[in-house]
N, C-alpha and C positions, 0 to 999 in steps of 0.2 A: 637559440637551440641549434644543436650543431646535426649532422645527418645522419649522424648513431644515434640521437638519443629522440630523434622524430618517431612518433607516437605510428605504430604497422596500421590502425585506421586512424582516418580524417572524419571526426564526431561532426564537424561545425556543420557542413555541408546538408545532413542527413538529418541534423539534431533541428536543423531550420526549418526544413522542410515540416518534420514532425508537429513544429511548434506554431509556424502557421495553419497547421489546421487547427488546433488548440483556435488559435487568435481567431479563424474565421465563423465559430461560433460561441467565442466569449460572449460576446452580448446578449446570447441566448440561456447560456448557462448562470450570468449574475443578474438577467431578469427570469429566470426561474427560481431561484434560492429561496426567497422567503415562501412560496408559495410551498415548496420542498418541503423545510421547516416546520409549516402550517398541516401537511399531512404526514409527514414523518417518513420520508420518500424522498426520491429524485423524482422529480414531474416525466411525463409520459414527455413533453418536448424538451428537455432537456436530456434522455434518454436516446428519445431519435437522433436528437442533433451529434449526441457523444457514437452511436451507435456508425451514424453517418459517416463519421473522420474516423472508423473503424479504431477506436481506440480500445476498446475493452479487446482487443487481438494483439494487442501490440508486442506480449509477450507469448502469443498462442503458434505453437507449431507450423512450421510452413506445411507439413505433412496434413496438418487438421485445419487450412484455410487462415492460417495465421501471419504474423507479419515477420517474427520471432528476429527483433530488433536488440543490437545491440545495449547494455545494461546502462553506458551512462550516456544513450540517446533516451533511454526511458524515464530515468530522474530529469532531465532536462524538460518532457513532453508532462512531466507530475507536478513540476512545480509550476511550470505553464498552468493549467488546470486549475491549479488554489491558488492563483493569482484571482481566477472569477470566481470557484466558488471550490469552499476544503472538501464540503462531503462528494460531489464529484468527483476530485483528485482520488480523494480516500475510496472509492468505491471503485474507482479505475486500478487503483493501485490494489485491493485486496482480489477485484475478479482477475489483475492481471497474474498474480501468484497461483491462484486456484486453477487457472487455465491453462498453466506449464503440466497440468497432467496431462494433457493433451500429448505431449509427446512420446509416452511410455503407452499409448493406447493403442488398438489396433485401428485401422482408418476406416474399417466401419463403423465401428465403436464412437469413438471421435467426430463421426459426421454426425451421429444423433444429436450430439451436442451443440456442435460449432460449423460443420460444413452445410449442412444442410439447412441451416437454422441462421441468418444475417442478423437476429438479435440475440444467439444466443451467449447464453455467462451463465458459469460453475459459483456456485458460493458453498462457502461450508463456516463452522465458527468452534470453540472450545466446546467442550462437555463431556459427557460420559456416553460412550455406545459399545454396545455389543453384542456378538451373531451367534446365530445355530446354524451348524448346517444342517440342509435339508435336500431333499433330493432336488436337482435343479436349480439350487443356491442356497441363501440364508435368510434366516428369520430375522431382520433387524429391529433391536430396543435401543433408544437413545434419549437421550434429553440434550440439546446443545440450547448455546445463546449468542450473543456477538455474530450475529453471522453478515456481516455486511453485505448490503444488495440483494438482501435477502428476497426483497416485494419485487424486483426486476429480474432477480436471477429464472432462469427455463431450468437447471437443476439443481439438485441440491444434492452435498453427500456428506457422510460422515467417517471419520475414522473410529473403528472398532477395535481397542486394547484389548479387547478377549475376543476369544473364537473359541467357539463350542463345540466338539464333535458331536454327534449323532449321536455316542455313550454318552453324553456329557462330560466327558475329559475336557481339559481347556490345550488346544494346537497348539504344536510346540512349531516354532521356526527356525530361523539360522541362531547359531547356539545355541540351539534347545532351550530361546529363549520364549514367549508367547507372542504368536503372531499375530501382527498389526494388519489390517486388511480396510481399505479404506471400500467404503459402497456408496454409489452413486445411482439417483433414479429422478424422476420428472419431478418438477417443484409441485404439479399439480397433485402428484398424488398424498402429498401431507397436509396440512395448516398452521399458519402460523401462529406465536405464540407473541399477541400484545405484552414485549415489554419494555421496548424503547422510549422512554420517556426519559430523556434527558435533557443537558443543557448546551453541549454542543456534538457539532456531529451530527444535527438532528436528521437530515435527510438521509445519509446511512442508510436506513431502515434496518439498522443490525438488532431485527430480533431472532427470535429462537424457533424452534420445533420439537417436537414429540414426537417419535414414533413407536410402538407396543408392539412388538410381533410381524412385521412389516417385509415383506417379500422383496429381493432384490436377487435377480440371477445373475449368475454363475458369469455370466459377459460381463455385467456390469460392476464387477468389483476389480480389483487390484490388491495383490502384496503391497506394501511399502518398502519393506527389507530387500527386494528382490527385483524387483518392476522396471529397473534398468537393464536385466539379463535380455537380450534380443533386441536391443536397440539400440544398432552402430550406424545407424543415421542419424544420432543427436546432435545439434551442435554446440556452440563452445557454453551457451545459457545455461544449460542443462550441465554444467559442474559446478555451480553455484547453487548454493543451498538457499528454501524457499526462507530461512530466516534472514539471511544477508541479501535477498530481497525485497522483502517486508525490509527491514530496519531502515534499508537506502529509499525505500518508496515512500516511508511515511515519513521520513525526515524530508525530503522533498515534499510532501506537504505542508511541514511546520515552514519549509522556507519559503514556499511561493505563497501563503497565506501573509507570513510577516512580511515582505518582500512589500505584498498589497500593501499592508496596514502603511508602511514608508510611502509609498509612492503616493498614498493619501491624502498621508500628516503633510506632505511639501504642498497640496493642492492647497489645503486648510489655511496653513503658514502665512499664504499669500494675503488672506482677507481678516482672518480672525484674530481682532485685537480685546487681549481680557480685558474686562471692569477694572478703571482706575489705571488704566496703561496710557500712555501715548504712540506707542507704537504694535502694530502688525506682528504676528508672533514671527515671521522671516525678518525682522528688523530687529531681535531681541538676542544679545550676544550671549546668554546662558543657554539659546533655544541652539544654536547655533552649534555651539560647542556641544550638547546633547544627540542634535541631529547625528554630526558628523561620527561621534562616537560608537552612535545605533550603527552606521550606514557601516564603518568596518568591523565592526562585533559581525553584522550579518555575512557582510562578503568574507572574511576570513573562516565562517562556516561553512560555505557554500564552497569553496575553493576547495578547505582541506576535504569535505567530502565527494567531491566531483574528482576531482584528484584521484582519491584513495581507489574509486570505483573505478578510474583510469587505467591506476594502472594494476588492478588485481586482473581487470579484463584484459591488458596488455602481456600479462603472465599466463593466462587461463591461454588466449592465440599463443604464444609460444610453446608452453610446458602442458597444454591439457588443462591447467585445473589454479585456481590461485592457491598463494601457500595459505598454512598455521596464522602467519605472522599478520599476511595481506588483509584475510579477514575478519580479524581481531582490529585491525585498524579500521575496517568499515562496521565494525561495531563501536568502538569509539566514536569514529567522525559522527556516523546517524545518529546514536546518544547525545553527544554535543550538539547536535546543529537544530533539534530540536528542544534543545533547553537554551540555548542562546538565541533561536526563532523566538523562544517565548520572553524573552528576557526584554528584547528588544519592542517586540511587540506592548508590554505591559508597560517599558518608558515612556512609549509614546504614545499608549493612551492616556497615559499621568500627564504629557506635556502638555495633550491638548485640550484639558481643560474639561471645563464644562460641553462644549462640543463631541469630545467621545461616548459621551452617557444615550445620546440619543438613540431609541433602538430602530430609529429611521437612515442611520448615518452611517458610515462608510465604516465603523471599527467595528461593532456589539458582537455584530456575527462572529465577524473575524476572529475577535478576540475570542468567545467562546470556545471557537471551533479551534484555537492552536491550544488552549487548556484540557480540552478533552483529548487530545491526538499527545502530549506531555503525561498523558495517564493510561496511556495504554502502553504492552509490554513493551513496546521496544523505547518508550521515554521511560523504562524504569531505570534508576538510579543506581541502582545493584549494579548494571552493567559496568559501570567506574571502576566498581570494586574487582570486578573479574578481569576485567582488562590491566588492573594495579597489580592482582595475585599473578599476572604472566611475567606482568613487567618486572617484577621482584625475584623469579626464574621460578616458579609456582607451573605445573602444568594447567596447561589450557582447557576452561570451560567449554566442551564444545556443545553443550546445550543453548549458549547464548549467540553463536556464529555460523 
């Protein structure tokens, strides 16, 4: 690499440091998992210990006690994570998205949440909400679901497609199109709604909430369309869209989860010889050539998406902002990388036999938990197609980037 083409930050350095604290309480995070599982939750000590290595801040505003880290020191610090366990990662990576509102907040406002609060996390999920106003705020109705870290999150919020005026007229906004107002209030004050019963992703605890007529003032809410107006302290994060966050986050999931499932099967390799074999499955030249196969399927995901998120952040430091182009390519790379995380993954539970079945053993989870994370929006499949309509000179989806 010549000294034009050196990269304006040095990730390795910073991206280490991040990762050893991941490493210093791995052991605590992959002997919590099943217990996780077992309530549909992250465990209270696997909470502290993540709360500990202040990761749920990682992408939280310095302004609002955050760490507000570079983007591909944060894919780096996500796949660390689902190296020990996925709904961890996955729940770091969904409070680390919800927590960038932090920075469009006032720093009163923002301390309720996070300054003030050493455990606190924002969650929010899909569904339908919507406000009245009222004197001193609004009336919130909502139904969502998915809301990941729901049972650990200190608040909760929702976005509201309609807004009501006091006539009942529905608020017009920028283009007098209807205004988006997101509202946020104490987890305490709702209840949750049992309906996480899946099969991976179990500790998530991405269930839902109800709320009917539900008070939230006038502080506590935000525009969406607008919420960046008065704040020229953002830095370079904060021109990345919460979707090409998500997509980079949870694909670094699917790869430090598959990443595990390899660094496994080589342990296995060593000892387990099938019925009617003579040899150790690391002494079986079909095991061999499979291995090797898996081992660059996975890193040549992991490259082009680390890469991609390189250098859009490399563009975003010079230009402000990455392009069109940039972020259409980190919506491809995080599509791919968690279909060939799973591709890889699903080899090597087929190679290893009778030995991956066991739901005591180093894959079951594993495997679940990259099949559930291949099923959520950002491993949908459509995204090929919109990525192919740009490629073909088709304007660009920017719902999907």
């Amino acid at each position: 690499m010549n000294e034009a083409s050196k990269p304006i930050f040095d990730y390795a350095q910073l991206s280490e440091q991040w990762v050893n604290r991941v490493d210093k309480i791995g052991s605590v995070l992959e002997s919590e998992a099943a217990d996780g599982e077992e309530i549909r939750e992250l465990t209270k000590n696997a909470m502290n210990a993540l709360h500990e290595q202040r990761l749920f801040r990682m992408l939280l505003a310095k302004k609002a006690g955050g760490e507000e880290l570079p983007l591909p020191v944060f894919c780096r610090v996500i796949e660390a994570i689902a190296k020990y366990d996925g709904s961890a990662a996955w729940c770091v990576g969904q409070g680390s998205g919800c927590s960038m509102l932090g920075g469009y907040l006032d720093t009163a406002i923002s301390s309720k949440i996070w300054g003030d609060n050493a455990d606190g996390v924002l969650a929010w999920g899909p569904g339908k909400a919507e406000a009245k106003a009222v004197d001193g705020g609004y009336l919130v109705s909502a139904k969502t679901m998915f809301v990941s870290g729901s049972h650990h999150a200190t608040w909760l919020a929702t976005h509201c497609n309609t807004v009501y005026e006091k006539d009942g007229t529905v608020r017009l906004g920028t283009g007098d199109k209807p205004e988006v107002r997101t509202t946020f209030f104490p987890a305490s004050e709702t209840t949750l709604s049992d309906t996480w019963n899946v099969v991976g992703l179990r500790s998530t605890g991405s269930d839902g909430f109800v709320l009917e007529d539900h008070f939230v003032p006038e502080e506590h809410t935000i525009v969406r369309a607008t919420m960046i107006e008065g704040t020229d302290d953002l830095s370079t994060l904060y021109n990345f869209s919460t979707m090409a966050i998500y997509a980079m986050g949870f694909a670094s999931v699917a790869l430090g989860l598959s990443a595990a499932i390899l660094e496994k099967f080589l342990e296995i390799a060593q000892e387990k010889k099938p019925r009617n074999s003579a040899d150790v499955l690391s002494d079986n030249p079909v095991v061999h050539d499979e291995v090797a196969r898996m081992r660059a399927k996975l890193r040549s995901a992991r490259r082009y998406l680390f890469s991609e998120v390189e250098d859009a952040w490399e563009e975003a430091l010079t230009n402000g902002a990455p392009t069109i182009d940039q972020r259409l390519e980190i919506r491809l790379a995080a599509t791919h990388a968690i279909h060939e995380a799973k591709t890889v993954a699903d080899t090597l539970f087929d190679t290893g036999g009778t030995s991956s079945i066991f739901s005591d053993g180093p894959f079951e989870r594993r495997l679940r938990d990259i099949h559930a994370v291949a099923l959520q929006i950002q491993g949908r499949k459509t995204h090929f197609r919109s990525v192919g309509e740009w490629l073909m000179g088709h304007p660009p989806n920017m719902r999907v980037i």
